[in-house]
C-alpha positions as CSV (number, residue, x, y, z in Angstrom):
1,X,-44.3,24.2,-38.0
2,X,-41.6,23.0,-39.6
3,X,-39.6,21.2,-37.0
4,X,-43.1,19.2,-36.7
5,X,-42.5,17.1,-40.0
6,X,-40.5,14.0,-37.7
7,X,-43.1,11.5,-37.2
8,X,-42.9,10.8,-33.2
9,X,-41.8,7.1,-33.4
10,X,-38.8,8.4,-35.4
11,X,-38.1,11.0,-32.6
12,X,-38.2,8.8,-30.1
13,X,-35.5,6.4,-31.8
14,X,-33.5,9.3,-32.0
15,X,-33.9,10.0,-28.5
16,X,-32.8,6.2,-27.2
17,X,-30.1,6.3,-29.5
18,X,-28.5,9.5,-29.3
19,X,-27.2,9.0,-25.8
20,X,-25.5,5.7,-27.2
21,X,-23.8,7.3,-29.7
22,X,-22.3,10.0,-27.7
23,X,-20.8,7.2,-25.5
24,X,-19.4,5.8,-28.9
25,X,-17.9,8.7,-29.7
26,X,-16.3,9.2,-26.4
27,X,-14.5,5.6,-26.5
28,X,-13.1,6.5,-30.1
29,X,-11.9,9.6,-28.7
30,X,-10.0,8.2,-25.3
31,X,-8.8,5.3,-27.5
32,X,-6.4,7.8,-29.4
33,X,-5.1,9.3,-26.3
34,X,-1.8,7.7,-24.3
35,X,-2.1,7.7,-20.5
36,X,1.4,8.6,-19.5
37,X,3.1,5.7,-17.3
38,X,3.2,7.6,-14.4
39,X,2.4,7.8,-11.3
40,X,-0.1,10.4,-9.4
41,X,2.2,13.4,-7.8
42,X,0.5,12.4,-4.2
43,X,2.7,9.2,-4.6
44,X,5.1,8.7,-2.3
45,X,8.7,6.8,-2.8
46,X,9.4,4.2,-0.8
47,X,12.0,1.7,-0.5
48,X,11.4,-1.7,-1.0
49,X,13.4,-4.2,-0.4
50,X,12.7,-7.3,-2.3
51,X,14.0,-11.2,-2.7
52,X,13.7,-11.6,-6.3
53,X,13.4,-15.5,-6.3
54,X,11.5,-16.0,-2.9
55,X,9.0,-18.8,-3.2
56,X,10.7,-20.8,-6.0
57,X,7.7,-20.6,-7.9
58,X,9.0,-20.0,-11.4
59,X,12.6,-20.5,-12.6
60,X,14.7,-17.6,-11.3
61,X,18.3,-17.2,-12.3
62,X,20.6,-15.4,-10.2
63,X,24.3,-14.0,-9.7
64,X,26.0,-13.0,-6.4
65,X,24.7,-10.1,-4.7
66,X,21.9,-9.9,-6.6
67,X,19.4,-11.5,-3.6
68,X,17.9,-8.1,-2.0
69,X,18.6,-5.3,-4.1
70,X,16.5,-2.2,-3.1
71,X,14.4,-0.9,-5.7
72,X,12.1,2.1,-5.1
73,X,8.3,2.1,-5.7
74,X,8.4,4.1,-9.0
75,X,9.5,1.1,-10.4
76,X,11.8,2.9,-12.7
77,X,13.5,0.4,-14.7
78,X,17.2,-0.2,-13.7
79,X,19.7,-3.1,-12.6
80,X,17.8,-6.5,-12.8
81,X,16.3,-8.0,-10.0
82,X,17.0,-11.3,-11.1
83,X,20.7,-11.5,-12.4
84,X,20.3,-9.7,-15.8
85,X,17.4,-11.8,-17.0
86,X,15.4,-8.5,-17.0
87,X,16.9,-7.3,-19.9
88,X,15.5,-9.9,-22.3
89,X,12.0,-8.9,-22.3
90,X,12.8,-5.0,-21.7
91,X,10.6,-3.1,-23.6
92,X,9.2,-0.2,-21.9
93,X,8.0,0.7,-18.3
94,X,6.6,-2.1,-17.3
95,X,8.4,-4.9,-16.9
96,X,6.4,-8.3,-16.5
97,X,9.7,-10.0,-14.6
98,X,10.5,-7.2,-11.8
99,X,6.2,-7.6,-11.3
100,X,7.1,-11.3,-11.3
101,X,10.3,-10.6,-8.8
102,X,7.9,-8.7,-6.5
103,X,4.8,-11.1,-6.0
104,X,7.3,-13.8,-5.7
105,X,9.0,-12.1,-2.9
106,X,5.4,-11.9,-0.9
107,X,5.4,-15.3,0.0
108,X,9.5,-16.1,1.4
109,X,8.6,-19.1,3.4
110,X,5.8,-20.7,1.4
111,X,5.0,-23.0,4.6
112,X,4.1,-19.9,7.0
113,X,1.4,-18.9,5.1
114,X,1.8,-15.7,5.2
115,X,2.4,-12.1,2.7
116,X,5.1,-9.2,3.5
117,X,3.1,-6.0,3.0
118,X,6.3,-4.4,1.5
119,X,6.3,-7.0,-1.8
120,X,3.0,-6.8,-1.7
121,X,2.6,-3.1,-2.4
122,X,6.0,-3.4,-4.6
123,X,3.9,-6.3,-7.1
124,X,1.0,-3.5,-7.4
125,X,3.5,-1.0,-8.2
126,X,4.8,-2.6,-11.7
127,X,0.8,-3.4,-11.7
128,X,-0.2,-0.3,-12.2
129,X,2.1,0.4,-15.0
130,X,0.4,-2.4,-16.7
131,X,-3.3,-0.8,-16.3
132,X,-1.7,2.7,-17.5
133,X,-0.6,1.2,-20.6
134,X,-3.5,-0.3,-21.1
135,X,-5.1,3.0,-21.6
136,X,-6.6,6.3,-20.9
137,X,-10.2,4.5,-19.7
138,X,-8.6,2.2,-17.2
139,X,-7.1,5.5,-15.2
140,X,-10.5,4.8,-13.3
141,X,-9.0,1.8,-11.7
142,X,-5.4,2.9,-11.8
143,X,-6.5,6.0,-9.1
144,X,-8.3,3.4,-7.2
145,X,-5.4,1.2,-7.0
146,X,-3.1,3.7,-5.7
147,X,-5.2,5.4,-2.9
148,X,-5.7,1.5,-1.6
149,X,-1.9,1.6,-1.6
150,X,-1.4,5.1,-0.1
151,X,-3.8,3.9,2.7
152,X,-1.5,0.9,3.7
153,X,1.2,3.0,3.1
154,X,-0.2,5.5,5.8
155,X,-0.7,2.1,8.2
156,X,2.9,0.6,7.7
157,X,4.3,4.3,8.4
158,X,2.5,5.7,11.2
159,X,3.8,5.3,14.7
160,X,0.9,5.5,17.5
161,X,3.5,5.2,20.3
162,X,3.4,1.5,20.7
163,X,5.3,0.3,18.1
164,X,2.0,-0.2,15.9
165,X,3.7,0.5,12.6
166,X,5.7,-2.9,12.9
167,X,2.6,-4.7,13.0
168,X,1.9,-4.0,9.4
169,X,5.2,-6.1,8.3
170,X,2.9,-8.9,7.1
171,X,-0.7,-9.9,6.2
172,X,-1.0,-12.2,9.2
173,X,0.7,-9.5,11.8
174,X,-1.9,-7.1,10.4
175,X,-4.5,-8.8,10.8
176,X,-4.1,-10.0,14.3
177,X,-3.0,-6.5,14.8
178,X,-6.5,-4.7,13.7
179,X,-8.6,-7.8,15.0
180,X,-7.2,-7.5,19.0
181,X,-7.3,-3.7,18.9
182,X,-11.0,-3.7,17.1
183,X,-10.1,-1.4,14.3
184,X,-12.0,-3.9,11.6
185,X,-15.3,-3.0,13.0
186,X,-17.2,-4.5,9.9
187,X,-18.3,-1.1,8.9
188,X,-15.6,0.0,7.0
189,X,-13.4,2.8,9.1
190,X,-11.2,2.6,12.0
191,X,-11.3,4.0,15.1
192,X,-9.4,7.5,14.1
193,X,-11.4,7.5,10.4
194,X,-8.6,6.1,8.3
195,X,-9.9,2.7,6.5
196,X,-8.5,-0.1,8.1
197,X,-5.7,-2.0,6.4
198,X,-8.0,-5.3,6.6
199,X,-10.2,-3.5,4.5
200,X,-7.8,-2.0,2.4
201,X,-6.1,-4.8,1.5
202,X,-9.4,-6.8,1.0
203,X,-10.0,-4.3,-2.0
204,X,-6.7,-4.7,-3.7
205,X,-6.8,-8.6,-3.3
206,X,-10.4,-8.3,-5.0
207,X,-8.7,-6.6,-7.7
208,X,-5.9,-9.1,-8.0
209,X,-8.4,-12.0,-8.6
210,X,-9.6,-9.9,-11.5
211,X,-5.8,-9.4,-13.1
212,X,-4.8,-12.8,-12.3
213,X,-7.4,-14.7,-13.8
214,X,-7.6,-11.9,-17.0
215,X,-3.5,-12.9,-17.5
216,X,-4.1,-16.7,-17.2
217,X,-6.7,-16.7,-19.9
218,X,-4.3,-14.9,-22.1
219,X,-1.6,-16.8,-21.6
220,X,-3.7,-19.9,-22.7
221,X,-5.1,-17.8,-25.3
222,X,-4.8,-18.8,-29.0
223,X,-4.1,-15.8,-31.6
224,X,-7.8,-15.7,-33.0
225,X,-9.1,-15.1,-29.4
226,X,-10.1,-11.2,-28.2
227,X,-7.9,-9.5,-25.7
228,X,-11.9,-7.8,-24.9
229,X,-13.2,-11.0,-24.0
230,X,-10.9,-12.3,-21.9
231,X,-10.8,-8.9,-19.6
232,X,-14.5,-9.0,-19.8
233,X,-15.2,-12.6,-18.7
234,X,-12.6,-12.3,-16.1
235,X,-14.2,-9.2,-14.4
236,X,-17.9,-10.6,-14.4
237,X,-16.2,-13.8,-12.6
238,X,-14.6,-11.9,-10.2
239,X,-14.6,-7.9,-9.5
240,X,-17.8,-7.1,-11.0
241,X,-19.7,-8.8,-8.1
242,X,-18.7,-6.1,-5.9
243,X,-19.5,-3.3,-8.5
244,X,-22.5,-0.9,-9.0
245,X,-24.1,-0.7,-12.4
246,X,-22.1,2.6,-13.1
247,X,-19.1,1.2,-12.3
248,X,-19.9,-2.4,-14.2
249,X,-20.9,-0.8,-17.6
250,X,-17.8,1.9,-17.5
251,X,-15.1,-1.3,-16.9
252,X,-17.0,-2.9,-20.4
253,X,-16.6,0.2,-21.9
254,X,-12.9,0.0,-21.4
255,X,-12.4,-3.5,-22.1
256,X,-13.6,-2.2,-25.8
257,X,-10.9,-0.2,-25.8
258,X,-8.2,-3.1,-25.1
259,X,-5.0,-3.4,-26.8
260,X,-5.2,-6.2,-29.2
261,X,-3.7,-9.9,-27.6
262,X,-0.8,-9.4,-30.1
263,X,-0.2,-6.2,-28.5
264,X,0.0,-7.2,-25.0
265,X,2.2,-9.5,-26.0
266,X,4.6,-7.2,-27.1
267,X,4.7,-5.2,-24.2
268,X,5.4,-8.6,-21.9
269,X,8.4,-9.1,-24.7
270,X,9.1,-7.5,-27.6
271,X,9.5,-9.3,-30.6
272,X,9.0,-12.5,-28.7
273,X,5.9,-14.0,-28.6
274,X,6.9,-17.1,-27.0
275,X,8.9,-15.9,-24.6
276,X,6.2,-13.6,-23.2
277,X,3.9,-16.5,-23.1
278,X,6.3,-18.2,-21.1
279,X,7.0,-14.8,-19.0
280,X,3.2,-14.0,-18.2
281,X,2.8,-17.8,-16.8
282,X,5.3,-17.5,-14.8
283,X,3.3,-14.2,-13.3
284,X,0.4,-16.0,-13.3
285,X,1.8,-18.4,-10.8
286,X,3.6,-16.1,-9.0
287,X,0.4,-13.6,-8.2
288,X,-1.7,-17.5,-7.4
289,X,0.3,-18.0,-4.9
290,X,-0.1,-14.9,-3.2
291,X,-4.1,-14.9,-3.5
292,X,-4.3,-18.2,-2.5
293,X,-2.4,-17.2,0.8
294,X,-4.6,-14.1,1.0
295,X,-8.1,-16.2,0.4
296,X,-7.7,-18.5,2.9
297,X,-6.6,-15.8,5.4
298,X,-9.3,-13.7,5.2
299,X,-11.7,-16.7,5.2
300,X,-10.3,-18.2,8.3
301,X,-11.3,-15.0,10.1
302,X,-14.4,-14.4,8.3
303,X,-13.5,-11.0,6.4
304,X,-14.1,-11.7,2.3
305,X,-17.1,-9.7,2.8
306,X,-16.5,-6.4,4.5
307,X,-18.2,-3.6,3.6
């Protein structure tokens, strides 16, 4: 017949590669589409009120009245949270200093140890609209990200008739909270079905070893280095350990697809290279700080490996 003329070792190659090259394809398609900075229309605004230059990690200037502004978590951009220094590395969206502003108001008294939940969800706010510009292909974390958050959200807003809600002001208060009333039963739900927060917030701080040791190396990055790289070797030495193979090979797939380093650094700072190098560190050391705090908590009560 004539579809018969193929030799069979040549149909076979064209068997093990054709799946390949339809994953090719795909990636060149989703790298030409924009994922719009948005969020998910399940999110919820919620007020946040955030100390801009808590912790006294990184140089933060400020005026009167500016300690304590409320910002909502949309994170749409607006008055600067730290005096007016905002508007120097303004560019779009996201906004590396009010991420910065956020993680730095965690952590208020560096000597208690301790996170406010608030902050916390506030820092992965501006962090998502970092993964969304990233692009189309990391919208796989992005929804993961934000249904971690809507669960804590759920936590820090529900009112069991005790007061319970007002346990979930802080990473410590939670924790003692869930622990006494067994709702961390080390097999991943609560009591009433709803993941626990200790859980929850294990997830996202997994996550945020990922991020923060991804923006390090590229702050120390020189120019000939690849954007790729970095992402990639900071997942497999962090989040990828708690990945599936599906999961794994879909993240290296999007990491293919990352912005160039000389893009990234124009969306810390337009037009400023060293200025946004100088911005991202002091992120870097802002986000350290908070999962240090978070590490050592979840170590002393033996919880970095929940299910």
């Amino acid at each position: 017949m004539r579809g018969d003329w193929t030799p069979f070792p040549h149909r076979r190659l064209i068997h093990l590669l054709l799946p390949s090259l339809l994953v090719l394809a795909l990636v060149l398609y989703l790298t030409t589409l924009v994922r719009p900075i948005s969020r998910p229309e399940t999110w919820k605004e919620v007020p946040v009120i955030v100390d801009p230059c808590a912790g006294a990690v990184v140089n933060c200037p400020q005026s009167d009245g500016d300690q304590g502004k409320q910002e909502k978590l949309d994170g749409r951009p607006g008055q600067s949270m730290a005096g007016g220094h905002l508007g120097r590395c303004s560019g779009g969206d996201f906004l590396l200093e009010r991420m910065t502003s956020a993680f730095l108001a965690c952590v208020p008294f560096p000597g208690d140890q301790d996170i406010l939940l608030e902050s916390y969800v506030e820092g992965w706010a501006q962090l998502l609209k970092f993964l969304n510009a990233l692009g189309t292909l990391f919208g796989f974390i992005s929804d993961e990200v934000v249904s971690k958050m809507e669960i804590l959200q759920q936590h820090r807003g529900r009112d069991d008739g005790d007061g319970s809600h007002q346990e979930y002001v802080s990473l410590k208060s939670m924790v003692h909270h869930e622990l006494s009333r067994e709702m961390v039963d080390f097999k991943g739900t609560s009591r009433d079905g709803l993941p626990s927060g200790c859980r929850t917030l294990l997830r996202l701080h997994r996550a945020l070893l990922w991020l923060h040791l991804f923006l390090d190396k590229l702050g120390r990055s020189s120019e000939h280095e690849s954007s790729s790289t970095l992402c990639g070797e900071a997942y497999s030495l962090t989040l990828a350990h708690h990945h599936g193979w599906l999961v794994r090979n879909t993240a290296s797939l999007a990491f293919l697809a990352l912005p160039s380093r000389g893009r990234l650094f124009e969306l810390f700072c337009p037009g400023d290279t060293g200025q946004a190098v100088r911005e991202l560190q002091g992120a870097v050391a802002a986000i350290k700080q908070v999962t240090d705090i978070t590490e050592k908590v979840y170590e002393q009560h033996r919880m970095l490996d929940l299910p």
